[in-house]
C-alpha positions in Angstrom: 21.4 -18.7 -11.8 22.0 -22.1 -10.0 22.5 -25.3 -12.1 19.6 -27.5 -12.4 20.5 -29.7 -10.1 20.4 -27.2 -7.3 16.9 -26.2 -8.5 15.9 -29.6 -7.9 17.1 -29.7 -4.7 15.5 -26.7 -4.0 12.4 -28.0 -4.9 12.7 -31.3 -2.9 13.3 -29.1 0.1 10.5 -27.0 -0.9 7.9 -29.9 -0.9 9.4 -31.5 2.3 8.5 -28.0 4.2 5.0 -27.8 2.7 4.0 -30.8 1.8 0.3 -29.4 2.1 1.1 -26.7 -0.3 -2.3 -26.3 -2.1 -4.7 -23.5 -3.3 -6.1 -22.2 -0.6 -9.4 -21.4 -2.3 -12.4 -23.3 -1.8 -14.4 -24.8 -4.6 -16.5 -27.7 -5.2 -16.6 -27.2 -9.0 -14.1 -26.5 -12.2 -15.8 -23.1 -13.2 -15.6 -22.2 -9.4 -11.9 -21.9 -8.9 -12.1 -20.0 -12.1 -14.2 -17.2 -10.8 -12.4 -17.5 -7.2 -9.6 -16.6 -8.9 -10.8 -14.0 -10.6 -12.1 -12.8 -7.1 -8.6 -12.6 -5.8 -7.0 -10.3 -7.8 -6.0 -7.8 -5.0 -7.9 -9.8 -2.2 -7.1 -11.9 0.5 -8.5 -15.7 -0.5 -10.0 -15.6 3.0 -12.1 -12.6 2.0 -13.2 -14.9 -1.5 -13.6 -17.5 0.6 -16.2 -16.0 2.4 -17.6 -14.3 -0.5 -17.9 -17.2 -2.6 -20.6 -19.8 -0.8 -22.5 -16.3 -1.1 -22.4 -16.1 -4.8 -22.8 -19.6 -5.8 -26.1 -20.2 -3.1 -27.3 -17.5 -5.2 -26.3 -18.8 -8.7 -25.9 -22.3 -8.1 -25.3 -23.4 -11.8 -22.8 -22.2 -14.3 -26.3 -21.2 -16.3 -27.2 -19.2 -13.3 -24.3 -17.2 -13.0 -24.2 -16.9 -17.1 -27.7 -15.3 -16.5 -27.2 -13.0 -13.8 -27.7 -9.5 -13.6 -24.2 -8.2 -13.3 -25.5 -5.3 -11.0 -26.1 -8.1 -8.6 -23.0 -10.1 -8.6 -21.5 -6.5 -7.9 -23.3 -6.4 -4.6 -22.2 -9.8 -3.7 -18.5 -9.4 -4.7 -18.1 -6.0 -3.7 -16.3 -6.6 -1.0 -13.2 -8.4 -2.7 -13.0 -4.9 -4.6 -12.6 -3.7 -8.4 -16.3 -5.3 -7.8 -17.8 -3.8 -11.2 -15.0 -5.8 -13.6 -14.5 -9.0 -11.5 -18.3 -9.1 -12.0 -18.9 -8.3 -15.2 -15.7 -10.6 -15.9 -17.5 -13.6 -14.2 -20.8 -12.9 -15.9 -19.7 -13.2 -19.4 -17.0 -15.9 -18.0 -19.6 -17.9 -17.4 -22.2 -16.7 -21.2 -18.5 -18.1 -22.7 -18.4 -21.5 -21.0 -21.8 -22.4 -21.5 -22.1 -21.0 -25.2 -18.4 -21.8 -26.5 -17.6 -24.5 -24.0 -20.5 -26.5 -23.6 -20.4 -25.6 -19.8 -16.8 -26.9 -19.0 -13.7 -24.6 -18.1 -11.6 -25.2 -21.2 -8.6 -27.0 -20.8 -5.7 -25.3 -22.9 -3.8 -22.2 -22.7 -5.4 -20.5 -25.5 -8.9 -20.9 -25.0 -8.4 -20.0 -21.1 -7.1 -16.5 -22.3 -9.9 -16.0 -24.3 -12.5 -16.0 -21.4 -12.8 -12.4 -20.1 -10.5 -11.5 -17.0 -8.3 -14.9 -17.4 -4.7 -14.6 -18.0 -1.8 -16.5 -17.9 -1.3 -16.4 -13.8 -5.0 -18.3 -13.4 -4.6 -20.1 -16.6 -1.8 -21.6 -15.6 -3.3 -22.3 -12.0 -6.6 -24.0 -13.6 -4.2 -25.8 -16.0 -2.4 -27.1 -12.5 -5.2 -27.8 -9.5 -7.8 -28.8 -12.4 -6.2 -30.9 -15.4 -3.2 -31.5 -13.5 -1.1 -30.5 -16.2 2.4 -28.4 -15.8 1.9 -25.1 -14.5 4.0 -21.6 -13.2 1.2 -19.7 -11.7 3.9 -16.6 -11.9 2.8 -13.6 -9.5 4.7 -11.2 -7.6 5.6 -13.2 -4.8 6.8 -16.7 -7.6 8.9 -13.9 -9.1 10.5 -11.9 -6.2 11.0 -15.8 -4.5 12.7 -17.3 -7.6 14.7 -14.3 -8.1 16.0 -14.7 -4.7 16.5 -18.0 -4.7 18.9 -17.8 -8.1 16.3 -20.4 -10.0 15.4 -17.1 -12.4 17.9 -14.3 -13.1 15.7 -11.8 -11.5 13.3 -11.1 -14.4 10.3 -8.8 -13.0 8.3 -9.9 -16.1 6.2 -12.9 -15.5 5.8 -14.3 -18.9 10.0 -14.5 -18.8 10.0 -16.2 -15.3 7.6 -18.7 -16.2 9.7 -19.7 -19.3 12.6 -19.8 -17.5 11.0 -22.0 -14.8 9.7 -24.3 -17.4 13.7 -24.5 -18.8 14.9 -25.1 -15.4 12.0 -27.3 -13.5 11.4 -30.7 -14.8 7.6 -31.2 -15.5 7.8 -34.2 -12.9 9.0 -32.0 -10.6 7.1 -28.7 -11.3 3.6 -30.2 -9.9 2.1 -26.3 -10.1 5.4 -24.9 -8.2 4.7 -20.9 -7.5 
C-alpha cells in the first residue's frame, strides 16, 4: 500500500481532474437523495433521474410517500428494477422518518442503518452530500479503484476498504472521496 503521503497526492490529483466530482442524482430535498439512492441499486442514475420527478409530483411530501400504496410506487419505479423491495423500502423509509424522525433523514450512522433498504454505501453518501460529514461511499468501482491504485491492499469487502480509507485519508482531505 503507498505511504500516506502518496495518497494525498493521489487525492490532490484526483480533485484537480474532477473538480465537479458530485452525485450525479438530482434532488431538491434531504429524504430525496435517500430514496434516489435506494433507486440506484443496480440502475443507471440517469434511469432514477428520470424516474424520480415522476414519484415525487406524485408524492410530493415525505407524508405522501409515507402514505402511499406501495403497489403504486411499484409502477412508478418499476423501471429502475427489483421495483417490489426498492418500493416497499421507500414506503416504510419514509412511515420511519416521519414517525421516528420527526420528518428529517437522520444524521448518524446508526439510525441511517436502521431505515429499511439503507446501508452503509448510502449512509455514508447521505452522511457526505447532506451533513457534510466524512464519508467512503465504498461500492464496487471505490474498491476495484483503491485497490489499483495501492491506497487499500486489495480488500473486496467494503466495510474493510472504508476503514482503511478512513486510516489512510485525512478527513480534510476525504470530502466524500469514492
Amino acid at each position: 500500500m503507498k505511504s500516506k503521503q502518496d495518497v494525498i497526492a493521489i487525492v490532490e490529483a484526483l480533485k484537480a481532474l474532477y473538480p465537479d466530482g458530485i452525485c450525479s442524482l438530482e434532488y431538491q430535498k434531504d429524504y430525496e437523495l435517500l430514496f434516489a439512492t435506494r433507486l440506484a441499486a443496480q440502475c443507471t442514475d440517469e434511469r432514477v433521474n428520470q424516474v424520480t420527478p415522476i414519484l415525487y409530483g406524485r408524492f410530493p411530501t415525505l407524508e405522501a410517500l409515507a402514505n402511499a400504496d406501495v403497489a403504486e410506487v411499484e409502477e412508478i419505479v418499476h423501471s429502475t428494477g427489483f421495483f417490489r423491495a426498492k418500493a416497499r423500502d421507500i414506503v416504510g423509509s419514509a412511515k420511519m422518518l416521519v414517525e421516528r424522525f420527526g420528518g428529517k433523514v437522520p444524521d448518524n450512522m446508526e439510525d441511517l442503518l436502521s431505515l429499511p433498504g439503507v446501508g452503509r454505501k448510502t449512509a455514508n453518501l447521505i452522511l457526505g452530500d447532506i451533513y457534510g460529514k466524512d464519508g467512503y461511499v465504498c461500492d464496487t468501482h471505490c474498491i476495484r479503484i483503491t485497490g489499483r491504485l495501492g491506497i487499500t491492499d486489495g480488500s473486496k469487502d467494503p466495510l474493510q476498504v472504508e476503514r482503511q480509507l478512513r486510516e489512510r485519508i485525512p478527513p480534510k482531505e476525504s470530502n466524500n472521496f469514492c
